[in-house]
N, C-alpha and C positions, 0 to 999 in steps of 0.2 A: 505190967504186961505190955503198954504200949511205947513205952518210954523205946526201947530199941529201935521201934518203928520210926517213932519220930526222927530220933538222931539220925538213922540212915534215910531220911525224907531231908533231912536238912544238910548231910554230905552231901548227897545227890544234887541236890538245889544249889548248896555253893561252887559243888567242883563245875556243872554246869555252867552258872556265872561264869566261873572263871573260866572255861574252857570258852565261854561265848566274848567274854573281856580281848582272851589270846586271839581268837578269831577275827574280832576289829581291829585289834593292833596290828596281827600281821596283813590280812586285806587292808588296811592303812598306808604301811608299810611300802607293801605289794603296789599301792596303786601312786604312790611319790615314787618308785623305781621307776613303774612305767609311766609315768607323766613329766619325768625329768628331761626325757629328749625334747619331747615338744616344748617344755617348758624353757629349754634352750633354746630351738629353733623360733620362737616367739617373740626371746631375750634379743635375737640378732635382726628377726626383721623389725620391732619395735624403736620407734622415735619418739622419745619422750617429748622434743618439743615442739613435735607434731600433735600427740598423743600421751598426755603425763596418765590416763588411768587405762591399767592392763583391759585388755580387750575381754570380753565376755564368750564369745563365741573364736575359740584360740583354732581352730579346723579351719573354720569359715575364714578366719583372719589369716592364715598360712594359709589358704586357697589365695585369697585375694593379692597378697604380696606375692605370690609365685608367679604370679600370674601378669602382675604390675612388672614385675622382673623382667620377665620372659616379652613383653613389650617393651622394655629401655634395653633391653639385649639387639633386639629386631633392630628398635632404630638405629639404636647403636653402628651395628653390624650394614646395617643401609650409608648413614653416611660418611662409613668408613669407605666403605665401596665407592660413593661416590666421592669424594677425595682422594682417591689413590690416585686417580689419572694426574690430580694437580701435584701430588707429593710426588709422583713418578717424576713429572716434569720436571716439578724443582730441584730433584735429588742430582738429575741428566744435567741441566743446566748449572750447577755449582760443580759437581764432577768435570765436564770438560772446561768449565773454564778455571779448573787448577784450586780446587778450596779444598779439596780431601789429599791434597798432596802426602797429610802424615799416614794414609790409608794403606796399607800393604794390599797387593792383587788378591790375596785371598778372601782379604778384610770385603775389599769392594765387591767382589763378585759375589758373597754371602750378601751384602743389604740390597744386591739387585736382584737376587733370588728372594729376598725377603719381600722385594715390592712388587714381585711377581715375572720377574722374568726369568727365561731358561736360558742359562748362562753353561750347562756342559756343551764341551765338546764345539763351542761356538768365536769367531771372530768377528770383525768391524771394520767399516767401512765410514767415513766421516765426508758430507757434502754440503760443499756452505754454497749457502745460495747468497749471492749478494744485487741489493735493489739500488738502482741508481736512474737522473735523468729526471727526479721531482722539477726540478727548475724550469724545465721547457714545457710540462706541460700549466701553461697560465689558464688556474679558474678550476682546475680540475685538483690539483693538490696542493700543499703548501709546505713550507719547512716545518711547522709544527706538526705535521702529518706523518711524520715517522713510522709511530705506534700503529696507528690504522693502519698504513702500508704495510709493514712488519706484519701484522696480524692478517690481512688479505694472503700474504703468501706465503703464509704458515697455511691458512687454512687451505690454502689451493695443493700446497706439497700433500699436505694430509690426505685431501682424498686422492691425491693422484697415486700415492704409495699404497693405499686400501684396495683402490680399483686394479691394481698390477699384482697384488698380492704380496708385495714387499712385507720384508720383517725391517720395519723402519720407526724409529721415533725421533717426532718432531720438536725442532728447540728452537723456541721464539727468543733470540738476541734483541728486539724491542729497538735494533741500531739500523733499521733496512738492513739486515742480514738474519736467513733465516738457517740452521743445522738441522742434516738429517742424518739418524748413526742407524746405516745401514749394517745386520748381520747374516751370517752365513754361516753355516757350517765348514769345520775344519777339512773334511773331503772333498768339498768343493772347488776345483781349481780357479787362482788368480785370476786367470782371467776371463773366466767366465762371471765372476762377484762384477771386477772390470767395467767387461760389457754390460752387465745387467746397468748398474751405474750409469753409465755412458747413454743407455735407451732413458732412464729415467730424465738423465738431467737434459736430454732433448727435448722431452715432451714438456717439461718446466719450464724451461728457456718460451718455449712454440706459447703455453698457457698462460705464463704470466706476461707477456708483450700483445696478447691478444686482448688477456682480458683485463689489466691496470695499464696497459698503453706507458708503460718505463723502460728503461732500460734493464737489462737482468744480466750478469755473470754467475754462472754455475761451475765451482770447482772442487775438483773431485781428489780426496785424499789416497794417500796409501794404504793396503790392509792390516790392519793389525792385530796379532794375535793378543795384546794386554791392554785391558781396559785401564790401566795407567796410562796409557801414549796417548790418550784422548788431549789433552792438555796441548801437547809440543804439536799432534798434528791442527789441533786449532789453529794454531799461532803460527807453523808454516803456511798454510791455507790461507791466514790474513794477510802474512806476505808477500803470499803468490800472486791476490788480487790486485797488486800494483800494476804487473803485465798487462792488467785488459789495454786493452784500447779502448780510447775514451770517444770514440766518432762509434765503436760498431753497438748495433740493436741489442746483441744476443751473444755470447762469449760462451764456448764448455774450454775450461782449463785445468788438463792434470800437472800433477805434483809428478806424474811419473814422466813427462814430457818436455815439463822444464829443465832447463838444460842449469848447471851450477853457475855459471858463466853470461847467463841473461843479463842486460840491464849494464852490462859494461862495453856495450858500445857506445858510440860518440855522437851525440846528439848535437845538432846546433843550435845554439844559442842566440835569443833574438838581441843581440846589446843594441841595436840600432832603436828597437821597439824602447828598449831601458834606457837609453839616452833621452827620447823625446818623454817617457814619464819622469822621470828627475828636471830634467828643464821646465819642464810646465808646475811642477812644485818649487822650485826655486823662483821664477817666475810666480807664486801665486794665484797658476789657474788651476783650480779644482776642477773645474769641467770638464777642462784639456788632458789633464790627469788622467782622469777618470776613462774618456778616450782611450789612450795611450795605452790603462793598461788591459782593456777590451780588448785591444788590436795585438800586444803581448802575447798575452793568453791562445788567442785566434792561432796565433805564430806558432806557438806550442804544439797546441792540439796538430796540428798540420804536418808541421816537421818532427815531433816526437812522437803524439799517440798515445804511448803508454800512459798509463795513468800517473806513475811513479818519475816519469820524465817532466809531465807536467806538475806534480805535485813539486817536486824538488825545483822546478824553474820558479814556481810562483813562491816559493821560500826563499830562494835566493834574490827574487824581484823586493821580496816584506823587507829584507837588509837593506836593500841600496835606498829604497821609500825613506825608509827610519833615516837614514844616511844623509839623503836629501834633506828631509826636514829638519832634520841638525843640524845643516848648515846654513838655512833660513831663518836661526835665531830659534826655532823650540826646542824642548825638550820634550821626546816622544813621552817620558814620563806623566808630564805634564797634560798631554794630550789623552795619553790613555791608562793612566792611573796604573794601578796591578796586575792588571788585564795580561795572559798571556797568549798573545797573539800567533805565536808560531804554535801553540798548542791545538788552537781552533784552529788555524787556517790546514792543519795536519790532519783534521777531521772531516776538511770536504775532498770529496770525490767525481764531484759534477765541475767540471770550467764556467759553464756559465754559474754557478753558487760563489767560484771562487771572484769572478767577473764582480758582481753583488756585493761579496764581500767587503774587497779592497778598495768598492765606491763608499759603503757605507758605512765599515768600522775603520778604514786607514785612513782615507782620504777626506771624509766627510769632519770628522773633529778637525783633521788641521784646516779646513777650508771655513770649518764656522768660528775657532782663532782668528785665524786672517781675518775674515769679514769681520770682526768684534774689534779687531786692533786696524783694521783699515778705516773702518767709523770713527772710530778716535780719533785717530790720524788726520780723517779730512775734517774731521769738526773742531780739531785744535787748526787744521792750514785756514780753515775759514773764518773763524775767529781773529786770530792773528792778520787776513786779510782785511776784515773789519774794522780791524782797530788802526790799518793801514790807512786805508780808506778813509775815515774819520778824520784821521792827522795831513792829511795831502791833499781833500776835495778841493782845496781852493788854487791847486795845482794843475799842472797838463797831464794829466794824472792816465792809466791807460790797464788795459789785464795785460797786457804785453811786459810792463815798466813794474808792476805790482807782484808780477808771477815771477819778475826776476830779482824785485828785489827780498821775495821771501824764500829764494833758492829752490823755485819750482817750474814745474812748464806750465804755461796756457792752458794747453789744454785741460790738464790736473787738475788747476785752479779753479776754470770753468766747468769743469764736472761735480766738483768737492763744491762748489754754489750751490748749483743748481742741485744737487741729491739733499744738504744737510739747508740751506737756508731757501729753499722752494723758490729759488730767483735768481735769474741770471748774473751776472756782475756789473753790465754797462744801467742795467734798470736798478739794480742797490743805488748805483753811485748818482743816479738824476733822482732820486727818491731822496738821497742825504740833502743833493744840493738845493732841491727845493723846499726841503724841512728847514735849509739853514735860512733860505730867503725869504721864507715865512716869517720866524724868528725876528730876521734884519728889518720886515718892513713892520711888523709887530713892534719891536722893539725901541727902534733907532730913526732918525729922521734922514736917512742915508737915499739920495739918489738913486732911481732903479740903477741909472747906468753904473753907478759905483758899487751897488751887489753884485750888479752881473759880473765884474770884475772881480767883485771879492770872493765868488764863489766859482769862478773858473770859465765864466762864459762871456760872448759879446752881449752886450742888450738886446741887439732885433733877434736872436738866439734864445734871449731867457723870455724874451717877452711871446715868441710863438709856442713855447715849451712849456712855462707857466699856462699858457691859456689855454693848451691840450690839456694838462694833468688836473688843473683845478678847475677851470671853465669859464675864468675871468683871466685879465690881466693884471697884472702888479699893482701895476695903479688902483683898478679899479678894487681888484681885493682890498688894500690901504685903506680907500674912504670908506667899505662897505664896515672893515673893524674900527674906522674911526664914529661912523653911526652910529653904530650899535654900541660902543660904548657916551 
């Protein structure tokens, strides 16, 4: 009777199982579906060799790494921000000076819109400021002061374009030459961009002479509607700075004012000034040189001015130099190695820098030559006197008679003593002749009177001269070496 019961107590009980088995499988199932994303999301913020065993709390651990994120994001995004001003810069500075040339206009004006500028509907304006006149001021700056200067009038244009409200950005050339690319909208008329220009680079010119005490040229380019022409108007603009005049404080020069025709008038040329430096090089006088081409230069400045008048004089002065000393027996090679001299002297802009120069790098090697080969020279003529001297004391012997017989003057003679053997010529030759008489009375049973003869003098002669130099007389020295031995 119960047996039925049972079996269906133990269907009941197994399909149960089983249906409780299906249950865990598919909640199993169910819970690796939904555990897979995080289980991914886990997979990607985990660093195994930060962290080789899976984290325990996987929520907690995606709170924390999102979180870690979202601060490397921040700072991230911080000093991207602050860097952009310096990539701005760099991108402006390689731009005009001609490094994106393979760039097409649309190329370029997408990576200035990328670095944040607004490039529709807009043109430029290019203004180079140029620093000159470090030379004159002594104690306040120096030739290695470029970069500081460079960088003082960056920072002066900066705020002066911020305070005017200019759309301007500034480009440190690091050369004493500062660019500012002024823009403007396309409805804007010429000349009104023009004048705005024109006001700024007044107040530049008034600022930077006030407050670096230099000289300053502010030249002002043409407008251009393509951010390609940055390049070509750099490079007119560096040529237009030849114009300034080099006496005035403060210069504003446009590109649109220069005439094509500048620069071909007829300058005069100091050759008077070029003759007396080539003579004092031929001649040997570094000093005088040196002079000469102070006073050159002077000559320049005065009767040309322009910068480019006196640049090209003092280039043409560096040939006749070289020219000179060529014919004095060096070889400029020699003096200045690889050196390319017309390349520097191409780089100064001040007269007095170039003044400096042509004492220190042109003139000063061949003048410390000379003086190396002039040493020489009188310590071989003095030598060569000596050994004159030596062979003829007992002669009527003279610097007159000696200077001529070694094909020199007097005076030569007696200056080549006196610098290389610290003694006159007349006091060498009573120094030999009483070393010889020493010798003789030491030596020889000879007669004063017949030394004095042998060695080129009378006796009451050698006998007052012996007894200044030694403090006895002949005789008396004789017995005092015949004592003592």
């Amino acid at each position: 009777m119960t047996a039925p019961v049972k079996m269906m107590s133990r269907m009941i009980v197994g399909v149960s199982l089983s249906g409780f088995v299906v249950a865990l499988l598919l909640s199993w199932l169910a819970s690796k579906r939904i555990y897979h994303p995080i289980h991914r999301l886990v997979g990607l913020f985990h660093d195994e060799r930060r962290a080789p065993d899976p984290p325990s709390d996987e929520i907690g651990f995606l709170e924390k790494q999102w979180r870690h994120l979202n601060r490397e994001s921040r700072e991230l995004r911080e000093k991207l921000e602050q860097a952009q001003p310096w990539m701005r810069s760099s991108f402006l500075l390689h731009l005009i000076q001609g490094h994106y040339y393979s760039l097409t206009e649309e190329e370029l004006r997408e990576r200035m819109n990328a670095y944040g500028w607004s490039m529709d509907g807009k043109r430029f304006l290019l203004v180079l400021v140029q620093v000159t006149g470090l030379s004159r001021l002594q104690g306040r700056f120096t030739d290695g002061d470029a970069q500081l200067v460079s960088f003082a009038a960056a920072n002066i244009a900066q705020e002066l374009t911020a305070a005017r409200g200019e759309q301007a950005d500034i480009v440190n050339f690091q050369d004493l030459s500062v660019g500012i690319l002024l823009s403007f909208g396309r409805e804007e008329p010429e000349e009104a961009a023009r004048g705005s220009a024109f006001q700024l680079a007044a107040s530049l010119a008034e600022t930077i002479c006030a407050v670096l005490k230099v000289q300053s040229t502010i030249l002002i380019g043409r407008p251009l509607p393509r951010i390609a022409d940055l390049p070509e108007s750099l490079r007119h603009l560096r040529q237009a700075a030849r114009y300034r005049d080099v006496q005035e404080e403060t210069q504003i020069l446009s590109l649109e004012d220069l005439l094509p025709g500048m620069g071909r008038e007829a300058v005069p040329y100091p050759f008077g000034a070029e003759k007396e430096v080539k003579q004092a090089i031929r001649m040997g006088l570094p000093e005088e040189a040196a002079a000469a081409v102070q006073s050159f230069v002077e000559i320049l400045v005065q009767e040309g001015g322009k910068e480019m008048f006196v640049q090209d004089g003092a280039l043409q002065l560096l040939g006749s130099i070289q020219h000179a000393i060529l014919e004095a027996g060096y070889q400029p090679r020699g003096l200045y190695g690889d050196d390319d001299l017309y390349a520097e002297l191409r780089r100064m802009r001040d007269p007095e820098r170039m003044t400096e120069w042509f004492r220190v790098r042109v003139i000063g090697p061949y003048g410390k030559a000379l003086a190396c080969d002039k040493a020489l020279h009188q310590r071989r003529l003095v030598e060569r006197a000596m050994e004159y001297v030596k062979g003829n004391y007992d002669s009527d012997i003279s610097l007159e008679r000696c200077a001529e017989d070694l094909g020199t003057s007097p005076f030569t003679l007696s200056k080549a003593f006196k610098h290389i053997a610290d003694i006159n010529f007349i006091d060498y030759l009573i120094q030999l002749r009483i070393e010889k008489a020493k010798e003789l009375l030491d030596d020889t049973d000879m007669k004063v009177g017949e030394i004095a003869l042998q060695i080129g003098y009378q006796p009451s002669y050698l006998n007052r001269l012996f007894k200044k130099l030694v403090g006895v007389t002949p005789g008396q020295y004789r017995e005092r070496k015949a004592n003592l031995e």
